[in-house]
N, C-alpha and C positions, 0 to 999 in steps of 0.2 A: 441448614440450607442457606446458603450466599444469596443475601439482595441488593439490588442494584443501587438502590435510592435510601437515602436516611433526612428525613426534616425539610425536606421539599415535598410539595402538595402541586399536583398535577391533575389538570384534569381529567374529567374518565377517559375520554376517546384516546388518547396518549397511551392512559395504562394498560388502555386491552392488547398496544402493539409491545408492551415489554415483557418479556416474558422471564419467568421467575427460573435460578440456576438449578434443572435437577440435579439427581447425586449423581456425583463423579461416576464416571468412567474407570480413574485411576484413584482408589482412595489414599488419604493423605498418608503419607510414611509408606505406600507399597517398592516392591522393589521392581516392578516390572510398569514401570512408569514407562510410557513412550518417547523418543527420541524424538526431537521436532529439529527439520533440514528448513529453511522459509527463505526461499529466490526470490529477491525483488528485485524488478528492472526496473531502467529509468527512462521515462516517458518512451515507453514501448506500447505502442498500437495494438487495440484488437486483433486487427489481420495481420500480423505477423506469422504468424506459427501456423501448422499445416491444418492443426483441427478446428483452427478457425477461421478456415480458407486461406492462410497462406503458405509456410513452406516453400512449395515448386512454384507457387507465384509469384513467388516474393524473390525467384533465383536463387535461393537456398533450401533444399527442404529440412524436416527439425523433425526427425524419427525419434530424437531420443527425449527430449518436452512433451510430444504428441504421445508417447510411451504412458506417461501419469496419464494420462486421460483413457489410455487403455485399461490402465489396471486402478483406476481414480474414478473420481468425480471431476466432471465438467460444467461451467456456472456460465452462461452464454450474458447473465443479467448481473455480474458485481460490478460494483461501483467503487469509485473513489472520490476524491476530489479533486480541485481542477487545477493544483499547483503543487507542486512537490510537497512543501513543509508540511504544509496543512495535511496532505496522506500519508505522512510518515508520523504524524499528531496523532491522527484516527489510529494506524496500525499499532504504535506504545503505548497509548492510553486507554483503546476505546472508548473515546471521546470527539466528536466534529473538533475540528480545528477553530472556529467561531468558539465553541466553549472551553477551551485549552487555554486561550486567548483572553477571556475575559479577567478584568481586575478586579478585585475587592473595590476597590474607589478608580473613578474615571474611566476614559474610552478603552475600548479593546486595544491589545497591543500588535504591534503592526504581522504581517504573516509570516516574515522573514523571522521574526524570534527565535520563532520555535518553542521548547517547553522550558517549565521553569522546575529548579530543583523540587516543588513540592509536590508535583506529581509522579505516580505510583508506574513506572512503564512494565510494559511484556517482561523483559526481562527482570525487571526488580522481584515481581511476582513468581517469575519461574525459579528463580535463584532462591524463594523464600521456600518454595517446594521441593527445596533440594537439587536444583539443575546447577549444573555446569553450563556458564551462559557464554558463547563466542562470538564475537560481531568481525565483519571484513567484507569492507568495503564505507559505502557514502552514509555519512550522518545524515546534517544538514538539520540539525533540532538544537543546536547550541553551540556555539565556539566559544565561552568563556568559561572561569574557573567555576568549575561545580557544574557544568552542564554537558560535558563530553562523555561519550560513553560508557564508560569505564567508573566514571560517576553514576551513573544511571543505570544499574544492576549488569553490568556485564564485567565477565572476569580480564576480558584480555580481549584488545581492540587495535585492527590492522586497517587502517581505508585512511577515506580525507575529510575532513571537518563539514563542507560545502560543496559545491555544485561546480561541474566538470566544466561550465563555460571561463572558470579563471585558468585550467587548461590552457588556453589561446593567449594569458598574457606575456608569459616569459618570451614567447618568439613573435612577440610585437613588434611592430618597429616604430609603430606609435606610444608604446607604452613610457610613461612619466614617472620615471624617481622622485618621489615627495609629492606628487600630486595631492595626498588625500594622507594624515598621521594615520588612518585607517585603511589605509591602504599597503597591500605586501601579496610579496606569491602565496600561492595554497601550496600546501608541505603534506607528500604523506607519510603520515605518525604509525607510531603505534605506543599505546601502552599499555598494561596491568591496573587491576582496579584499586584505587584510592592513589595510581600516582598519576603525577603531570604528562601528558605524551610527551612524545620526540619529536622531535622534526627529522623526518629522515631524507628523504629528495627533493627538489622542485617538483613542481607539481607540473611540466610541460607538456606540448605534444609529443616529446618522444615517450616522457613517461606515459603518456595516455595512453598507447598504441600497447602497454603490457600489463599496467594495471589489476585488469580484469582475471590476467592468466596469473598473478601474484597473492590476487584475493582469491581465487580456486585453492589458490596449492596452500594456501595460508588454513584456511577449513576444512581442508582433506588431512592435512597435520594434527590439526586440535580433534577431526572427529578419529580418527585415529588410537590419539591419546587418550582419547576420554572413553574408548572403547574397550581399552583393557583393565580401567577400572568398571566397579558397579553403579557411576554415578551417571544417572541420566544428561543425555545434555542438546544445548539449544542453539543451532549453527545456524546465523542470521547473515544472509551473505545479501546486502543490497550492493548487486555491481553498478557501475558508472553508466554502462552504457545501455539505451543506444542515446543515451542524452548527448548534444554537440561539443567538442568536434566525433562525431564518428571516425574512430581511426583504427581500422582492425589492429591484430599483434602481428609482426612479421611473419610468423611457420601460417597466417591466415591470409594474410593479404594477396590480391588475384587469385587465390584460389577458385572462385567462385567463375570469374569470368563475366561476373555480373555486377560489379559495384563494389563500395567500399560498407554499405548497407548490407548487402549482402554474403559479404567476406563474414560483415560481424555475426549475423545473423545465422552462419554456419558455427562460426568461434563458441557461440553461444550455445546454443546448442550441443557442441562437444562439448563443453566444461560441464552443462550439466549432466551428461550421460557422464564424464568422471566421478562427477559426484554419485549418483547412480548405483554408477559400479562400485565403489569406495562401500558404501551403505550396505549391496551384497554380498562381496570380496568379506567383509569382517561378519555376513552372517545377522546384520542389524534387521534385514529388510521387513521381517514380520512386526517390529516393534520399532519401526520409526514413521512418523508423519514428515511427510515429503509435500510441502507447496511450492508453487510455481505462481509469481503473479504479477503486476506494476504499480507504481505508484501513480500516472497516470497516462494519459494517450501521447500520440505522438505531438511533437513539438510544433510548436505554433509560429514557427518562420516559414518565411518561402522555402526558403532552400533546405529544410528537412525532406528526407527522403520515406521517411512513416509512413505507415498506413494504417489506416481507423477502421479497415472493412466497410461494412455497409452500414457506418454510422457518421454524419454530419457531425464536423468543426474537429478540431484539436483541443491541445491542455488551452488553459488561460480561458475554456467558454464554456458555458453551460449547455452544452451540446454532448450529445452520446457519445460521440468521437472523443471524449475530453474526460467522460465519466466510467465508461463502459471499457475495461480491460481485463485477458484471458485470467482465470483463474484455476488451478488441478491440484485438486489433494488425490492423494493417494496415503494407506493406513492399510495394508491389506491384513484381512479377514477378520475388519473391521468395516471401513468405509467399502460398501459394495464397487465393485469393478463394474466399468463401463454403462455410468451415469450422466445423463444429462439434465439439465434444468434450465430454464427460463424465470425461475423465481427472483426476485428482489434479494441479495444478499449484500451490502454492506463492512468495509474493509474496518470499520468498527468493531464488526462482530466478532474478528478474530483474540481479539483479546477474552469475552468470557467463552467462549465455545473452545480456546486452548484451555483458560484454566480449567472448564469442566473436565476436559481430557486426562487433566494431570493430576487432582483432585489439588488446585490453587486455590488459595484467597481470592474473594473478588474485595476492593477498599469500600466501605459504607458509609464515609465520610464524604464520599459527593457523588455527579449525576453520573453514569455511562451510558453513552449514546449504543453502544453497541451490543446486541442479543446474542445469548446462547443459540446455535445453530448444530450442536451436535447430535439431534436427534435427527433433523433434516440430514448430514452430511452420512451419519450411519445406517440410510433407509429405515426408520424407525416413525419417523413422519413423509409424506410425500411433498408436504408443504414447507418454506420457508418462515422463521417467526416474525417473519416482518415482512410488511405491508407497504411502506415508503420510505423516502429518506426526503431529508432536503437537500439545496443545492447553494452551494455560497460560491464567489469569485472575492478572494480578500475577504474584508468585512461585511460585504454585501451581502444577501438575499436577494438570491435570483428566482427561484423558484421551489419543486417539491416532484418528486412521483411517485404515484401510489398505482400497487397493480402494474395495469398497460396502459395509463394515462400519465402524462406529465402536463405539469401547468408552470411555466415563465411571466416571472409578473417585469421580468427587464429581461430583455434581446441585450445580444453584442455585434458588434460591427464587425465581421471577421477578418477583415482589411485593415482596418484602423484602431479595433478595438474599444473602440468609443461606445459608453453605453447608454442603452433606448430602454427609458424606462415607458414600458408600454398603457396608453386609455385603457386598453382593455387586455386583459393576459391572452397569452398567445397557450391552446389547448392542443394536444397531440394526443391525440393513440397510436401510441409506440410500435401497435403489432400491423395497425393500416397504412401506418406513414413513416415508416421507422424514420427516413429521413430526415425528418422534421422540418418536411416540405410546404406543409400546406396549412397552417392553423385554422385553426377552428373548421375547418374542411371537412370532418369526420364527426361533427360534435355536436350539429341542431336536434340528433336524433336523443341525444344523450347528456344533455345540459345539466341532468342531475348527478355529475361526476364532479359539480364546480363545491358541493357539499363536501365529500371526505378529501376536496381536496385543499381546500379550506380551512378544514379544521386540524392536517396536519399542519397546515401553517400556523393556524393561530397555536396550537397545544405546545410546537414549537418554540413561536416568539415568548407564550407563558413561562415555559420551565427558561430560557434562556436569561428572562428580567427577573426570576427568583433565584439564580443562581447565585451562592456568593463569591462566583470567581475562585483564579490560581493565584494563591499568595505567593512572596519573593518573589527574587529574582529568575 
């Protein structure tokens, strides 16, 4: 049996929320290992999609995403973190992005890094379980030698290094030749594992507007291929959008009649029902894991067109609208059909609750933030293994939620961004105020929530100052 923790000493309140790896689902060497599909959008809102109120509101409706939730589970309470890097940290390591980040000697390393060649990602581990691992679409966890996908357990890698806003610089007319020796367009690559990528196009808004429909066809190829062998495999499609610029593909744009939001927001929609179908068409469907989910909320500019549903702020804040994004597995005649939950679930957890799936390694050699969850996911328990998470922006510590209380010991200025570190923490009960309208407004009655909610903080900052940090580069 896989434990999480080796030579770090936590206190008790900590250990009662980690919970220890039962046995696999899939034991090690089987041949009827699950295939694992895993959609991540970028900074895609709550409310987007139909089963969680959007859809027809949103001027697109999403039959074929709202479809996992039919034949899936639905997590109305997963969480991320509140800037790309750092939820793309938690999702290959299961680890917070704060403890990704930390060095052996000196300060934490800035957020934009990403991982360093020492850590063990999703894919290194599924690769070590025999998977055939395929990435296509956005990294965004390393642009240098040894840090690119293809280094980081995947066999073969189609997308772009970083973040769709260098999109916007090739049709600048501001844009500066030599401004910065680190400064150049973003190229999408592709390559094979242990070689150097390619640069194959500029990275502009015409490319932008196809992208997406190139990273589809690029995963429907590899699962394809890797279907008429017997080797399991791991199709990890983080597309670009709805991150800025939004720019649908031409066979989508006006279609909708409703925006350029919503052109994509159909686009999307169709590419996953391809994939869908791809998965049926070859007959995979009983024995493949199908997620659906984001990396965080909608984008924190004025002129995003996102929506976060019935949750306050966007990415960049410590606000539900910024933490709180759709989540749908589906695993049929496994994962029970048409589940819901309001439990506490963590983009963390996905790394030991796949490797229990596929009977993987969990690494023993340092902390993981995130818990087995496959007993919850296959109705085997009614409860989630965990109880809270914290919340960081950057380096910080903003706050923690346990249950249906959250506690902010620093606000953000959502205009300016500027941050308020607060006399007194700001308390919510998430199911009174979902808002997070009114502090401490729900909470004279119930003051004794400031206890466990405290002690995740502190058990937290303990295991963080015992950590010995990601060595290398």
């Amino acid at each position: 049996m896989a434990t999480y923790i080796q030579n770090v000493k936590f206190p008790a309140f900590l250990l009662v929320l980690i919970v220890s790896v039962p046995l696999a689902v899939a034991a090690p060497g089987s041949d009827n290992k699950p295939n694992i599909v895993l959609v991540l959008m970028d900074n895609f809102g709550y409310g987007e999609i139909g089963v969680y109120g959007g859809g027809v509101l949103r001027g697109a409706p999403t039959p074929r995403i709202d479809s996992i939730a039919a034949e899936g589970f639905q997590l109305t309470n997963f969480n991320v973190e509140a800037e790309c890097t750092p939820s793309r940290t938690s999702l290959m390591t299961g680890r917070y992005g704060i403890r990704a980040r930390q060095r052996p000697d000196g300060p934490p390393r800035g957020i934009w890094w990403g991982i360093t060649e020492w850590e063990i990602t999703l894919a290194e581990m599924l690769s070590d379980a025999g998977y055939a691992t395929g990435m296509f679409g956005k990294w965004h966890l390393g642009d240098t030698e040894g840090r690119f996908p293809t280094d980081q357990g995947f066999d073969e890698w189609y997308g772009i290094p970083n973040s769709s806003d260098r999109a916007f610089w090739p049709d600048s007319d501001s844009w500066q030749e030599g401004a910065h020796p680190d400064l150049e367009f973003t190229y999408v690559v592709s390559s094979k594992r242990g070689e150097t990528p390619k640069k194959l196009e500029v990275y502009g808004r015409e490319k932008r507007k196809t992208i997406d429909r190139e990273i589809t066809d690029h995963a429907i190829d590899f699962i394809k291929r890797k279907a008429k062998t017997r080797q399991p495999f791991f199709a990890y499609l983080p597309y670009t959008q709805t991150h800025e610029p939004v720019d649908a593909h031409p066979d989508f744009k006006g279609t909708t009649g409703n925006g350029s939001f919503a052109d994509v927001l159909a686009q999307t929609d169709a590419y996953v029902g391809e994939l869908l179908d791809t998965i049926d068409e070859l007959g995979l469907k009983d024995n493949t894991i199908f997620i659906f989910t984001s990396d965080n909320g909608r984008e924190g500019i004025t002129r995003s067109f996102g929506f976060t549903g019935p949750w306050r702020g966007s990415m960049f804040s410590p606000y539900e609208g910024s933490l709180r994004v759709p989540f749908l597995i589906r695993w049929p005649g496994k994962i029970p059909a048409k589940q819901v939950s309001n439990d506490i679930v963590h983009l963390t957890d996905l790394f030991p609750t796949l490797a229990n799936f596929v009977g993987g390694d969990i690494p023993q050699d340092r902390i993981l933030d995130g818990v087995d969850q496959s007993d919850f996911f296959m109705g085997k328990s009614d409860k989630s293994a965990r109880e809270s998470i914290v919340i960081y922006i950057g380096n910080v510590l903003f706050g923690v939620k346990w249950r249906n209380w959250k506690m902010l010991i620093k606000e953000i200025d959502e205009d300016s961004y500027a941050i308020r570190t607060m006399a007194y923490p700001s308390i919510y009960n998430l199911l009174i105020d979902p808002k997070e309208e009114v502090p401490e407004g729900f909470y004279l009655d119930d003051t004794w929530v400031d206890a466990p909610l405290w002690q995740v903080i502190e058990d937290h900052l303990a295991s963080i100052e015992n950590d010995p940090g990601a060595p290398g580069p």
